[in-house]
mmCIF file as gemmi writes it, N, C-alpha and C atoms, coordinates in Angstrom:
data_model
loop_
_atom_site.group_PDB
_atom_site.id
_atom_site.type_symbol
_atom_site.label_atom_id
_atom_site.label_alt_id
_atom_site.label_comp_id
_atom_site.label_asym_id
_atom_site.label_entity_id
_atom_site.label_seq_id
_atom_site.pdbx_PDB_ins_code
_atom_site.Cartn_x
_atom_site.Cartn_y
_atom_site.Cartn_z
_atom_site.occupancy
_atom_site.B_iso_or_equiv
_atom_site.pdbx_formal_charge
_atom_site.auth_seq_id
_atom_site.auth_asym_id
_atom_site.pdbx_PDB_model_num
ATOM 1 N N . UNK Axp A 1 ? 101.03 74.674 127.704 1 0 ? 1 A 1
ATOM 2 C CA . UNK Axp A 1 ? 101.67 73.375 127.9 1 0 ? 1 A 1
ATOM 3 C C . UNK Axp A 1 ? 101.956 72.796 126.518 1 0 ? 1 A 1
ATOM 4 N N . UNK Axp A 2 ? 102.85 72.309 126.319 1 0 ? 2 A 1
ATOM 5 C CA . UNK Axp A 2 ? 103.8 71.82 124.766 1 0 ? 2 A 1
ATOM 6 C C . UNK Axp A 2 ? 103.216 70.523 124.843 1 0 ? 2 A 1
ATOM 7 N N . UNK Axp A 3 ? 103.777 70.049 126.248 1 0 ? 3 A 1
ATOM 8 C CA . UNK Axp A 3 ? 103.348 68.403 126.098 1 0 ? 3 A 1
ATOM 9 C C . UNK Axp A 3 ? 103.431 67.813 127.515 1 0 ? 3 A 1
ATOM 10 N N . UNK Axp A 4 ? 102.718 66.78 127.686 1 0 ? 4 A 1
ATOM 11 C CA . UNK Axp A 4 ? 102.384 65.994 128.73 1 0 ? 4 A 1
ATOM 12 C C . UNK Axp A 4 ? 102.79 64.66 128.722 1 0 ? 4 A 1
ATOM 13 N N . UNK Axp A 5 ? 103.187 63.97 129.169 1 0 ? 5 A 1
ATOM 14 C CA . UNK Axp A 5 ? 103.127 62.286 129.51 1 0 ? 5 A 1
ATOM 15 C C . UNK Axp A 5 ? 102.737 61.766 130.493 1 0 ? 5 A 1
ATOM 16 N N . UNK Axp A 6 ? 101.823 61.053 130.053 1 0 ? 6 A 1
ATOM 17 C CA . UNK Axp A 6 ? 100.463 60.295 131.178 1 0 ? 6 A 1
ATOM 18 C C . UNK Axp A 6 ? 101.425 58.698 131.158 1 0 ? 6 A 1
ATOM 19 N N . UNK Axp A 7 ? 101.759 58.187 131.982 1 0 ? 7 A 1
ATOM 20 C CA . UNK Axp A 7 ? 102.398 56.774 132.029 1 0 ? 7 A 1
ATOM 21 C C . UNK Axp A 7 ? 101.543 55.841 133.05 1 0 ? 7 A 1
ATOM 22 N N . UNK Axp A 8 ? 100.235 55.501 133.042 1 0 ? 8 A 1
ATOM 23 C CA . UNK Axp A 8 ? 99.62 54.4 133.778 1 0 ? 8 A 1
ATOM 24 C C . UNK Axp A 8 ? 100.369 53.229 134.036 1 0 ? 8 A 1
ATOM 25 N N . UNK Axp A 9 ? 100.919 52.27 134.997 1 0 ? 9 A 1
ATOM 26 C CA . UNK Axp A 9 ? 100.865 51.16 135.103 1 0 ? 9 A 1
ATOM 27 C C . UNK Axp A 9 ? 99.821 50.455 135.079 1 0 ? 9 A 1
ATOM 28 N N . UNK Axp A 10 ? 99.828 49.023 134.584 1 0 ? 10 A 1
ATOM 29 C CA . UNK Axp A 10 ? 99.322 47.869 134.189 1 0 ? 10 A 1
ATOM 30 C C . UNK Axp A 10 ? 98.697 47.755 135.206 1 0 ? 10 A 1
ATOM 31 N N . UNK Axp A 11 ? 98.043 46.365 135.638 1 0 ? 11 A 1
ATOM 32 C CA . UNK Axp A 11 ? 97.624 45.536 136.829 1 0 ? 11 A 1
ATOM 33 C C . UNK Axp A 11 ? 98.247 44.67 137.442 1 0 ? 11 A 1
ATOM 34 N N . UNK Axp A 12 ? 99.08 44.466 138.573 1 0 ? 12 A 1
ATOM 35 C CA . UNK Axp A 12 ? 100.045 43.782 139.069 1 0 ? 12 A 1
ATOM 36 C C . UNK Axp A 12 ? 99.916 42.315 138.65 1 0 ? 12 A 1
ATOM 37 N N . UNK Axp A 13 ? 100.827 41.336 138.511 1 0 ? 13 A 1
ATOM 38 C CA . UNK Axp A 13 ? 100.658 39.996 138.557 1 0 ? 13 A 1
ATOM 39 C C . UNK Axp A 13 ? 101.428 39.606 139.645 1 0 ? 13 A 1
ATOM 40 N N . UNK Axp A 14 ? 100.586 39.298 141.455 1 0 ? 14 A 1
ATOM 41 C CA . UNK Axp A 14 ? 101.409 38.587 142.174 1 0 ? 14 A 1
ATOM 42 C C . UNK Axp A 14 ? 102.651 38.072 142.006 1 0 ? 14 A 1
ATOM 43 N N . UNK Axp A 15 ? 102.455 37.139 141.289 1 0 ? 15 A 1
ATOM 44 C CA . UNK Axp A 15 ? 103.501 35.403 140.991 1 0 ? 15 A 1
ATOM 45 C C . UNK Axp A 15 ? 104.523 36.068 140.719 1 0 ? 15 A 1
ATOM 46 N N . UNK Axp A 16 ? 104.603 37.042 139.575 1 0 ? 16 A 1
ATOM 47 C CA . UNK Axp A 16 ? 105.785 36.992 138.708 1 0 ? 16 A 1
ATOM 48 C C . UNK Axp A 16 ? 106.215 38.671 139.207 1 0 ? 16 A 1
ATOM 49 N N . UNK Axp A 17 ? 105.358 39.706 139.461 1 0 ? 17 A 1
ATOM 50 C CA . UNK Axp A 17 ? 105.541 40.812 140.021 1 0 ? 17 A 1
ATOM 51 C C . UNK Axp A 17 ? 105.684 41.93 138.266 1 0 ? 17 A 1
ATOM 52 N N . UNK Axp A 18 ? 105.383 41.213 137.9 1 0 ? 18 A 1
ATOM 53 C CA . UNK Axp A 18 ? 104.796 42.274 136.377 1 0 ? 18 A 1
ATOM 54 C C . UNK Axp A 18 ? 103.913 42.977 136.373 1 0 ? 18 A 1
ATOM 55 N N . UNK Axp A 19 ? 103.894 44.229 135.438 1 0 ? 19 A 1
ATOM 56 C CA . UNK Axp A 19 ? 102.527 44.955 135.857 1 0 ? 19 A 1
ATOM 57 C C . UNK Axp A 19 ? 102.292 44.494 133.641 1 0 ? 19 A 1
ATOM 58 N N . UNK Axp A 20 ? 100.858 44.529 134.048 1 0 ? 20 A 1
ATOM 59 C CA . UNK Axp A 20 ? 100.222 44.445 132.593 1 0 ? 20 A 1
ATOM 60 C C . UNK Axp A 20 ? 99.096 44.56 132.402 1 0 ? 20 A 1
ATOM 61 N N . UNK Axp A 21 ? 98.503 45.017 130.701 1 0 ? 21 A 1
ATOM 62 C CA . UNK Axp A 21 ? 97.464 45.36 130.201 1 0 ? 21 A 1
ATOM 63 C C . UNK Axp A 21 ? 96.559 44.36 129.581 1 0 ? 21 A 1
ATOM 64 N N . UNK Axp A 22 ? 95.316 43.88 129.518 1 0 ? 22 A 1
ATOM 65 C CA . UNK Axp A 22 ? 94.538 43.217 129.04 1 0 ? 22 A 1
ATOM 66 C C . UNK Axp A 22 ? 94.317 43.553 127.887 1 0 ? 22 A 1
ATOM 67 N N . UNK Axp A 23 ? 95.535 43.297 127.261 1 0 ? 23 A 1
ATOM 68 C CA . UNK Axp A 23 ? 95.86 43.816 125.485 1 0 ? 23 A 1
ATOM 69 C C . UNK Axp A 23 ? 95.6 42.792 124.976 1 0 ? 23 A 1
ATOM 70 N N . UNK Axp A 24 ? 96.414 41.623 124.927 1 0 ? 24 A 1
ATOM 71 C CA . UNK Axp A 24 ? 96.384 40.486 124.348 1 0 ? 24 A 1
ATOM 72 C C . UNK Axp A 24 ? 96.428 39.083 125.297 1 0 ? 24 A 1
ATOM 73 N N . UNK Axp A 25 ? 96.304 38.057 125.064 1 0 ? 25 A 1
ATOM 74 C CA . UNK Axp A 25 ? 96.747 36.935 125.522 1 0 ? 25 A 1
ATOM 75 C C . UNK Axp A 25 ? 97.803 36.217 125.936 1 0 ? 25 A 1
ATOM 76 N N . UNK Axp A 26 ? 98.243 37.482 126.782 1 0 ? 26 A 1
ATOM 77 C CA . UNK Axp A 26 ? 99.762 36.766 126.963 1 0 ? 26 A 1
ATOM 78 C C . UNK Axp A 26 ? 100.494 37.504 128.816 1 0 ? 26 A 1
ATOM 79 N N . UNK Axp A 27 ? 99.175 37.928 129.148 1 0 ? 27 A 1
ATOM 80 C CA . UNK Axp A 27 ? 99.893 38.888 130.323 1 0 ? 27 A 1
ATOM 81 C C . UNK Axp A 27 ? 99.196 38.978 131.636 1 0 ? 27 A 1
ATOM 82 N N . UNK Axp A 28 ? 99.217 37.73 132.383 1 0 ? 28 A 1
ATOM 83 C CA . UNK Axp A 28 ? 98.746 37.376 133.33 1 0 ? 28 A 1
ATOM 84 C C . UNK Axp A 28 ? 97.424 37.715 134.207 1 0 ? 28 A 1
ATOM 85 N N . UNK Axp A 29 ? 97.579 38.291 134.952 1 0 ? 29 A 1
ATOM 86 C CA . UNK Axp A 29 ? 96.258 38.659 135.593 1 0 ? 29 A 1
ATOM 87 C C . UNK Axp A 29 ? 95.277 40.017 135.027 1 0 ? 29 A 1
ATOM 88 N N . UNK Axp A 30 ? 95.793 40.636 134.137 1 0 ? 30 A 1
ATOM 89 C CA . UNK Axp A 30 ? 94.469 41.413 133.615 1 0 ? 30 A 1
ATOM 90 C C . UNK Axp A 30 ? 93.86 40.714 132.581 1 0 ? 30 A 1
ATOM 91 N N . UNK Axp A 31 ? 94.034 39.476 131.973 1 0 ? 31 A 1
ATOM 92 C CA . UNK Axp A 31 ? 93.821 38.632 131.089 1 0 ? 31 A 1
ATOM 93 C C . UNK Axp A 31 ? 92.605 37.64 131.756 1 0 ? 31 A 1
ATOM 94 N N . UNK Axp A 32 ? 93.41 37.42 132.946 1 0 ? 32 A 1
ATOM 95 C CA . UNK Axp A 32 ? 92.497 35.767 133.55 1 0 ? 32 A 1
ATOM 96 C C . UNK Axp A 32 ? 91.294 36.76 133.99 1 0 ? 32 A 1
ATOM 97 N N . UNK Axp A 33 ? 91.607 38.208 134.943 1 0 ? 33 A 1
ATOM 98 C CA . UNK Axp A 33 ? 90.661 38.827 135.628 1 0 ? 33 A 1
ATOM 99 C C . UNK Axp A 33 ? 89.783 39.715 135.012 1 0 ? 33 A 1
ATOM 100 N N . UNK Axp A 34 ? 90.215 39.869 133.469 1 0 ? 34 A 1
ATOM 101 C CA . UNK Axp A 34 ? 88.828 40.227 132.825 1 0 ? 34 A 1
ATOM 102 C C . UNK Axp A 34 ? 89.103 41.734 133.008 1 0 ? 34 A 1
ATOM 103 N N . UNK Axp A 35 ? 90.238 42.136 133.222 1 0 ? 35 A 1
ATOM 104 C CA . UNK Axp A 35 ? 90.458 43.812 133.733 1 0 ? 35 A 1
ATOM 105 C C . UNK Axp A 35 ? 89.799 44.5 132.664 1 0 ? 35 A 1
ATOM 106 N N . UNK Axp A 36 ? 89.284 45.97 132.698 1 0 ? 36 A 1
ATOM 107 C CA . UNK Axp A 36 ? 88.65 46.387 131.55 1 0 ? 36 A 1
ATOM 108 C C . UNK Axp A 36 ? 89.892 47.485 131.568 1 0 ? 36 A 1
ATOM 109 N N . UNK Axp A 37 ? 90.903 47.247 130.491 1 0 ? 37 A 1
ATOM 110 C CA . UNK Axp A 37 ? 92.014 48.411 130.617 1 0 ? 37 A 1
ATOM 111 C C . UNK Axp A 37 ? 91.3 49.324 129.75 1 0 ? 37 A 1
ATOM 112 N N . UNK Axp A 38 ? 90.603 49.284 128.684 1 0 ? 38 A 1
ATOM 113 C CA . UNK Axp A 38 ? 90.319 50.104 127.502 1 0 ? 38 A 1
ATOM 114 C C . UNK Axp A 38 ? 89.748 51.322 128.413 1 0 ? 38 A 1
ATOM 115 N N . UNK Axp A 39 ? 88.689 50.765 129.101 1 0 ? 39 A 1
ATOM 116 C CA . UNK Axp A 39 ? 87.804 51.446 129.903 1 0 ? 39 A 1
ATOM 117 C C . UNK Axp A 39 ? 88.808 52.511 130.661 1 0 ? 39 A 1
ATOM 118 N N . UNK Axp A 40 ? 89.556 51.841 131.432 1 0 ? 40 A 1
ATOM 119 C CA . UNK Axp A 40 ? 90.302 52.556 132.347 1 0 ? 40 A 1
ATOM 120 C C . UNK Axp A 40 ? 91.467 53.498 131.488 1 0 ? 40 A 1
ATOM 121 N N . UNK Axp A 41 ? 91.608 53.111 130.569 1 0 ? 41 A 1
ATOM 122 C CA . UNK Axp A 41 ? 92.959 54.585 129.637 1 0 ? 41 A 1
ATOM 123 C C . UNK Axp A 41 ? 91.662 55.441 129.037 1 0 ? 41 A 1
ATOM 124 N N . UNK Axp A 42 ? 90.183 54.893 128.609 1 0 ? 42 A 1
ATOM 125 C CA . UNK Axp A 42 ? 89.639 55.8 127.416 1 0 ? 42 A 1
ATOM 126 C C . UNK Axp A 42 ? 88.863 56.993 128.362 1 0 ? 42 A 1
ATOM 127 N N . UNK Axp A 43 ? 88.4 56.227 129.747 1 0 ? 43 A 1
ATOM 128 C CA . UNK Axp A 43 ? 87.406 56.984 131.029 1 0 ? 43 A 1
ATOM 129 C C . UNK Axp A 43 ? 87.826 57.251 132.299 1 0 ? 43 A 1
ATOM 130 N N . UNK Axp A 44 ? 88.928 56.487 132.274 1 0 ? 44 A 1
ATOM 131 C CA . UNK Axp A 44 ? 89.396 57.158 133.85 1 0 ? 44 A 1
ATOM 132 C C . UNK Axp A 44 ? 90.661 58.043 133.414 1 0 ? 44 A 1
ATOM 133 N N . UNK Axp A 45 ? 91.931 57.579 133.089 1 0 ? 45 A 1
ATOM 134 C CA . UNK Axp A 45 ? 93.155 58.293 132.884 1 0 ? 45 A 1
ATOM 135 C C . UNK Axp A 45 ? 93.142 59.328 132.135 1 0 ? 45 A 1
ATOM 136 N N . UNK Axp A 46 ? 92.635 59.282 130.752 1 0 ? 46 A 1
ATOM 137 C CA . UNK Axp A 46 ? 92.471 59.973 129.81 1 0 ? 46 A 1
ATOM 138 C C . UNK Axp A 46 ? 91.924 61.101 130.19 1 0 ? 46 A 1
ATOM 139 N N . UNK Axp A 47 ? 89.973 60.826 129.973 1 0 ? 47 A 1
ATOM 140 C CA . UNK Axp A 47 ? 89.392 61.637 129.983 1 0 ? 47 A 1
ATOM 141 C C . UNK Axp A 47 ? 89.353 62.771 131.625 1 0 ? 47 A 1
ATOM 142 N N . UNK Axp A 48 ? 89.801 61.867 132.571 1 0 ? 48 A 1
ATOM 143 C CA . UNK Axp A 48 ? 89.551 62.423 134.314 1 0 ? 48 A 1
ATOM 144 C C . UNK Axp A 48 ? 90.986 63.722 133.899 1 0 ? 48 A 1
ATOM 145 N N . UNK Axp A 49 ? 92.383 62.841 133.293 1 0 ? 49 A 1
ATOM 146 C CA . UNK Axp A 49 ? 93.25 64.516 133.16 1 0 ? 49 A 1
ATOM 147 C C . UNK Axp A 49 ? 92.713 65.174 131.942 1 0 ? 49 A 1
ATOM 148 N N . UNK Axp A 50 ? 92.581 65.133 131.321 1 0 ? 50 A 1
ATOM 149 C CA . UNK Axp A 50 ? 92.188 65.862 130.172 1 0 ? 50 A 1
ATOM 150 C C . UNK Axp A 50 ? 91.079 66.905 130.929 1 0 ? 50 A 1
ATOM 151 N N . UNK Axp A 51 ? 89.973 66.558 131.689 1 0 ? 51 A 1
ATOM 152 C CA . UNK Axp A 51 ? 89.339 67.363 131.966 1 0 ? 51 A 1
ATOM 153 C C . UNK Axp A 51 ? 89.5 68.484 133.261 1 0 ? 51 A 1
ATOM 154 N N . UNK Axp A 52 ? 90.81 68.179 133.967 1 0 ? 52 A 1
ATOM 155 C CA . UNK Axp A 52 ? 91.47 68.763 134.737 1 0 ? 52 A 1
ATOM 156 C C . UNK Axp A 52 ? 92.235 69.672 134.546 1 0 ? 52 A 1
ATOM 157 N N . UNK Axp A 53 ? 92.847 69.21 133.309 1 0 ? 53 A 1
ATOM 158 C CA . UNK Axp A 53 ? 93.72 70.847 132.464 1 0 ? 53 A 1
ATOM 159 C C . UNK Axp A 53 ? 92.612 71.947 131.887 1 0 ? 53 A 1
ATOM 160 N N . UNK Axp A 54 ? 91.304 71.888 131.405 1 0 ? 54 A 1
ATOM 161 C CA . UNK Axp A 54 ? 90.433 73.248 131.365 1 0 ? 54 A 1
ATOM 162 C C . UNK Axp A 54 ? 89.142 72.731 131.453 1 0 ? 54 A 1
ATOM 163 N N . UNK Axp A 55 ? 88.576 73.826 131.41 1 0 ? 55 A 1
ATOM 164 C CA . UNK Axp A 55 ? 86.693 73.524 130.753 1 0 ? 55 A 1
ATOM 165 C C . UNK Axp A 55 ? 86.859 74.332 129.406 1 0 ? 55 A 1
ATOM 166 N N . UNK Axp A 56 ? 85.549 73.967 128.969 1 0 ? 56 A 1
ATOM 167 C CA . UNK Axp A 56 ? 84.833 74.409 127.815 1 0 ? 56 A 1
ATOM 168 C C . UNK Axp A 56 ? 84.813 75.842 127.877 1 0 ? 56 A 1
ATOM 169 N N . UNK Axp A 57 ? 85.6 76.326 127.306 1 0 ? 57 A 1
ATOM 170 C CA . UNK Axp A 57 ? 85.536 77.945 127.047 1 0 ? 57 A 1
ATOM 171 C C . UNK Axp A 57 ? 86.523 78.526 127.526 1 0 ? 57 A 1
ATOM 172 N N . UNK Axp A 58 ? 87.659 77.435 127.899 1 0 ? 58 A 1
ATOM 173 C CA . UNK Axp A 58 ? 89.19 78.208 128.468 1 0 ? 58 A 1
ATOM 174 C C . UNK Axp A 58 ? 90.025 77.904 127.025 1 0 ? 58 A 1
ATOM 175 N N . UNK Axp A 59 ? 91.497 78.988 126.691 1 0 ? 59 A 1
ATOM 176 C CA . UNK Axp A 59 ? 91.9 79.091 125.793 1 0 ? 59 A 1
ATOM 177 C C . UNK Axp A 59 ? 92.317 77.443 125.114 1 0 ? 59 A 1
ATOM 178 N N . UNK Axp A 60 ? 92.784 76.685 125.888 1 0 ? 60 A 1
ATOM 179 C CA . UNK Axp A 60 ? 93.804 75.849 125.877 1 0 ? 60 A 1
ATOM 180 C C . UNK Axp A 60 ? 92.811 74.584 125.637 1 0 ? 60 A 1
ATOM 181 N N . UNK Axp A 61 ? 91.609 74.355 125.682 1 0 ? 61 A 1
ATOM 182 C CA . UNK Axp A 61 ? 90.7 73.108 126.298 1 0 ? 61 A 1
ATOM 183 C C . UNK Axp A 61 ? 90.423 72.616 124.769 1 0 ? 61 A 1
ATOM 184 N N . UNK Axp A 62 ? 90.093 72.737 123.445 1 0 ? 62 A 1
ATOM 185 C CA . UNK Axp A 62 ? 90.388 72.296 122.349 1 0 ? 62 A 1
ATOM 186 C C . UNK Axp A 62 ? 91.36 71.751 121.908 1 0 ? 62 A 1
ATOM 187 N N . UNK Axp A 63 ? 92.264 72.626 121.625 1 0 ? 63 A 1
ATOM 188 C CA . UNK Axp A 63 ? 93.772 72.071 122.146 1 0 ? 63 A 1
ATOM 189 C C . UNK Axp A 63 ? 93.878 70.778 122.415 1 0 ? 63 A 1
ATOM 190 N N . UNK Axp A 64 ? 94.085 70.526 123.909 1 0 ? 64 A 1
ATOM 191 C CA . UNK Axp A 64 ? 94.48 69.646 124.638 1 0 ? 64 A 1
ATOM 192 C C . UNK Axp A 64 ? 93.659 68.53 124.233 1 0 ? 64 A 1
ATOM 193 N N . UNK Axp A 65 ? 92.286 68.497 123.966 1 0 ? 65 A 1
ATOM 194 C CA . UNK Axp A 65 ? 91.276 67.538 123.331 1 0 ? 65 A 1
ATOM 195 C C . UNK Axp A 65 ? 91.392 66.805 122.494 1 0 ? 65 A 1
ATOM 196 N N . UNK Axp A 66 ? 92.379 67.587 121.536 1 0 ? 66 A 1
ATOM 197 C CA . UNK Axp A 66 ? 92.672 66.938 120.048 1 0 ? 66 A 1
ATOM 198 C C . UNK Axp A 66 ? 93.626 66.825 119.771 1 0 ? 66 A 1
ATOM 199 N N . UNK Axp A 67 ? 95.005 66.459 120.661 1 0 ? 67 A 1
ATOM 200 C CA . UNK Axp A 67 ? 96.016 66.589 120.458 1 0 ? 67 A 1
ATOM 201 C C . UNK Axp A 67 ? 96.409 64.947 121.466 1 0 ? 67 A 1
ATOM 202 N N . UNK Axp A 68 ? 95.918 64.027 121.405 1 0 ? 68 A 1
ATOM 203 C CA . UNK Axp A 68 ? 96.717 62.903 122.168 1 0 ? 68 A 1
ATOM 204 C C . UNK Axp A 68 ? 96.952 61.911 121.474 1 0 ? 68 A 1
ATOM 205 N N . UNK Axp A 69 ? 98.115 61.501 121.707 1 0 ? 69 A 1
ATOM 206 C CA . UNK Axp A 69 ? 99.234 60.622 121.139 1 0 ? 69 A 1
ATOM 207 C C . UNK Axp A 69 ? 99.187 59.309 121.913 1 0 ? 69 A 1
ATOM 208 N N . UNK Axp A 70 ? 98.595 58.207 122.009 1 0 ? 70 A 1
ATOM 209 C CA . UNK Axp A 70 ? 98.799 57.044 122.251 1 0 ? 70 A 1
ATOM 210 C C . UNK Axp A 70 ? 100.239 56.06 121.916 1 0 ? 70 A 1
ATOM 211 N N . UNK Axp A 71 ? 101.19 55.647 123.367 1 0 ? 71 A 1
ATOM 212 C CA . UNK Axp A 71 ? 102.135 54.93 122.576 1 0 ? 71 A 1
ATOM 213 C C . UNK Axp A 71 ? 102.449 54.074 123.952 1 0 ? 71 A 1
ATOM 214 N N . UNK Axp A 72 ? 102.872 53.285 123.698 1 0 ? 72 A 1
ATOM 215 C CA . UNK Axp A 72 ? 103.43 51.909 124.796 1 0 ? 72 A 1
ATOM 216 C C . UNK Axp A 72 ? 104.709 51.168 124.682 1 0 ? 72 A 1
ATOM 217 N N . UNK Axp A 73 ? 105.208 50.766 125.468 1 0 ? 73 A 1
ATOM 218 C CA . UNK Axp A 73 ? 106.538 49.662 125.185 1 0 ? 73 A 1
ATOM 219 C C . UNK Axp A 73 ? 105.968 47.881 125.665 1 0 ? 73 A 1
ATOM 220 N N . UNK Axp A 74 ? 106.512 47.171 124.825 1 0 ? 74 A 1
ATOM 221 C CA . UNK Axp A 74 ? 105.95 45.91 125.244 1 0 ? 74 A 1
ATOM 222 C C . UNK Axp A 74 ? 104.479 45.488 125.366 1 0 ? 74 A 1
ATOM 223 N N . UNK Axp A 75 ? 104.085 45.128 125.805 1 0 ? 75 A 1
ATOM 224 C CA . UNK Axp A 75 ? 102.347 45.394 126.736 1 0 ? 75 A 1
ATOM 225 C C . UNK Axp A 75 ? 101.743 46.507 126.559 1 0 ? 75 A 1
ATOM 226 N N . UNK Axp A 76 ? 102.112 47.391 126.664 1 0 ? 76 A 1
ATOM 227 C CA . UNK Axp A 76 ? 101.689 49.022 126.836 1 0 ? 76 A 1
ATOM 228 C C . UNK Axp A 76 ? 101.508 49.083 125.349 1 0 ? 76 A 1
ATOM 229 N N . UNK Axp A 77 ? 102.342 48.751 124.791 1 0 ? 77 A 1
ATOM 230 C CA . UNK Axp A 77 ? 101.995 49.046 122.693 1 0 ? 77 A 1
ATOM 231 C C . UNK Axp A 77 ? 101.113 47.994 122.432 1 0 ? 77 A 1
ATOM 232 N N . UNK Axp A 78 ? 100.858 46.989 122.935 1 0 ? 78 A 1
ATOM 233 C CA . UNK Axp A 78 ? 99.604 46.338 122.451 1 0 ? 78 A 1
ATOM 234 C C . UNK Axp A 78 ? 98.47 47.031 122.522 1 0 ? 78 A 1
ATOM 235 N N . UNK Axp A 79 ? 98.361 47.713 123.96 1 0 ? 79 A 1
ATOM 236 C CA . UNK Axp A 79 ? 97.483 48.649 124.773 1 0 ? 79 A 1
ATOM 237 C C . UNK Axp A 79 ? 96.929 49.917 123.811 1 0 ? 79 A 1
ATOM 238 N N . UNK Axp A 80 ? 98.014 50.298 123.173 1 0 ? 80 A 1
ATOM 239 C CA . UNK Axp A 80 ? 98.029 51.621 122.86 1 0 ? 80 A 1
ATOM 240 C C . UNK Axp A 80 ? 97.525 50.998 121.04 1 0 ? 80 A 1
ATOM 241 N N . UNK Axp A 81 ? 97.883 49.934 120.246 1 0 ? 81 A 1
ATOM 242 C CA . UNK Axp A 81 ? 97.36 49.752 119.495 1 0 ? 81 A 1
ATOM 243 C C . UNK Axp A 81 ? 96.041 49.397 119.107 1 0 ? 81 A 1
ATOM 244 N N . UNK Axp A 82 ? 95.682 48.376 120.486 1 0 ? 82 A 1
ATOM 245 C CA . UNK Axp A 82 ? 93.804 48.284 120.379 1 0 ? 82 A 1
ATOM 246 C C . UNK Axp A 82 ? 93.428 49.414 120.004 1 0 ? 82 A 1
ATOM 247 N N . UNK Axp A 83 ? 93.777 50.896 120.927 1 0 ? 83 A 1
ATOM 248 C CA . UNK Axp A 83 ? 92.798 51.76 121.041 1 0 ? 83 A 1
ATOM 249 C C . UNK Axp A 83 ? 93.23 52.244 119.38 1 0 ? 83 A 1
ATOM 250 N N . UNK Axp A 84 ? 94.303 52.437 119.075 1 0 ? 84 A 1
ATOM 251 C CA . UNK Axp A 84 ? 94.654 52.563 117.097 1 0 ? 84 A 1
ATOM 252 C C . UNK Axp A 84 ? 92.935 51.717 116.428 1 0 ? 84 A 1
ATOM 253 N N . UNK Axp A 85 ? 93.302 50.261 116.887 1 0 ? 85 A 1
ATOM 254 C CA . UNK Axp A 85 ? 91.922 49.207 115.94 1 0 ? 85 A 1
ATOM 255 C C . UNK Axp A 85 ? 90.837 49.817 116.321 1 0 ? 85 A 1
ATOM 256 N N . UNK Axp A 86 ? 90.177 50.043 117.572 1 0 ? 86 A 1
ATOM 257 C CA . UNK Axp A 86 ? 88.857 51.157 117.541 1 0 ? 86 A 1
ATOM 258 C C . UNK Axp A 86 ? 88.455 50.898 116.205 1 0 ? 86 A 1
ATOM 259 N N . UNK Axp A 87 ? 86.906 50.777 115.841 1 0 ? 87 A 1
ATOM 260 C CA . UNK Axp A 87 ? 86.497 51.691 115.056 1 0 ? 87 A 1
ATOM 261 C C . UNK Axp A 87 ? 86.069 53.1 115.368 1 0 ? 87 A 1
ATOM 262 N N . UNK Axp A 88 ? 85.857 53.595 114.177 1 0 ? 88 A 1
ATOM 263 C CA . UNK Axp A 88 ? 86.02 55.037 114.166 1 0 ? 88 A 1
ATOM 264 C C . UNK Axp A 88 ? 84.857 55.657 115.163 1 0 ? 88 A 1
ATOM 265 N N . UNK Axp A 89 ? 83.514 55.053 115.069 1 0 ? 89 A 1
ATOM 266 C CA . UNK Axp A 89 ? 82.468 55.063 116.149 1 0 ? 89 A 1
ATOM 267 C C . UNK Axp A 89 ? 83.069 54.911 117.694 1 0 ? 89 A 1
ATOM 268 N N . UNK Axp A 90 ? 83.813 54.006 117.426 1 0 ? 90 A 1
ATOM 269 C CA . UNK Axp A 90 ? 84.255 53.706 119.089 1 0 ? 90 A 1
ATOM 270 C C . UNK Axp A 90 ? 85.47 54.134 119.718 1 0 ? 90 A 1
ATOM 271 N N . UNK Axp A 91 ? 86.24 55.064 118.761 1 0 ? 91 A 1
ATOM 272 C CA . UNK Axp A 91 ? 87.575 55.546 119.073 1 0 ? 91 A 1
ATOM 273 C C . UNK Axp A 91 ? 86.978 57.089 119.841 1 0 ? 91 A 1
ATOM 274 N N . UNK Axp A 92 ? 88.294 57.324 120.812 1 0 ? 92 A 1
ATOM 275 C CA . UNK Axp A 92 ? 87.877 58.232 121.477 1 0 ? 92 A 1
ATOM 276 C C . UNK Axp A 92 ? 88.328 59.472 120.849 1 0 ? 92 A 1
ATOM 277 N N . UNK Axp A 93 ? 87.508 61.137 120.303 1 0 ? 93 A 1
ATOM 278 C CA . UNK Axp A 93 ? 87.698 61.457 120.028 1 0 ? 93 A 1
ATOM 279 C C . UNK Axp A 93 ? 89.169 62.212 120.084 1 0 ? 93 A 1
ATOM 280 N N . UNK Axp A 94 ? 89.173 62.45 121.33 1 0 ? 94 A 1
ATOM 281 C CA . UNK Axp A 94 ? 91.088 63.002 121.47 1 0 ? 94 A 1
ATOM 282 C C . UNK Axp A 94 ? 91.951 62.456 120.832 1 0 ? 94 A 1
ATOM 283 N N . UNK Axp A 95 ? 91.873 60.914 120.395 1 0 ? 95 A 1
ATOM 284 C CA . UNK Axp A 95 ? 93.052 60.034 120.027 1 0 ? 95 A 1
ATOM 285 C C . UNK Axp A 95 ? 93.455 60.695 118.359 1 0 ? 95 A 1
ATOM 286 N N . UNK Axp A 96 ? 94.492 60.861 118.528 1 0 ? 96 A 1
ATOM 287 C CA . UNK Axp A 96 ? 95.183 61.475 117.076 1 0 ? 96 A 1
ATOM 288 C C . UNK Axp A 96 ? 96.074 60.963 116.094 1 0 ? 96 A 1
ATOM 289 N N . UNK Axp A 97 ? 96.501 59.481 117.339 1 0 ? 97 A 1
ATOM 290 C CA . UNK Axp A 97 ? 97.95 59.014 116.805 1 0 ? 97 A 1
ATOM 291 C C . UNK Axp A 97 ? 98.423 58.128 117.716 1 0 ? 97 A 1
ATOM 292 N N . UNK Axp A 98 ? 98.578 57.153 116.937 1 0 ? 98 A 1
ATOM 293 C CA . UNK Axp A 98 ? 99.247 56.326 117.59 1 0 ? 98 A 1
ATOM 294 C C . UNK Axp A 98 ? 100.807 55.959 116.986 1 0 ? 98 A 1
């Protein structure tokens, strides 16, 4: 596999019918509701496919580990820049680039 694109949507906002990330202060209901997006791109999306394309000891499973590219439009690049600010302790090892 060359390359993949993982595209999560946000968390809906009723009112306005936007979907968005609890990036910054500016994007309705994952903001007021405390959504944990970090959580959900670094432990659910991320790591749940990542560990679906191999295990430990298939050709490709290094690879794929150390090769992810974080990027967003609007909302989504705020998203994708937190996980950039990480410190280095708290960044997830796959992340390569934002």
């Amino acid at each position: 596999i060359n390359s993949i694109i993982l595209a999560p949507q946000g968390t809906l906002t009723p009112s306005t019918k936007n979907l968005g990330w609890n990036a910054i202060h500016c994007c309705g209901d994952p903001v007021i509701n405390e959504i944990d997006d970090m959580d959900f791109i670094m432990n659910g999306v991320v790591e749940v496919f990542l560990n679906t394309l191999g295990k430990p000891g298939d050709e490709n499973y290094n690879v794929q580990k150390s090769n992810v590219i974080a990027t967003g439009f609007s909302n989504g690049g705020f998203m994708s820049s937190l996980l950039g600010l990480l410190s280095a302790d708290d960044r997830p090892s796959w992340l390569v680039g934002i």
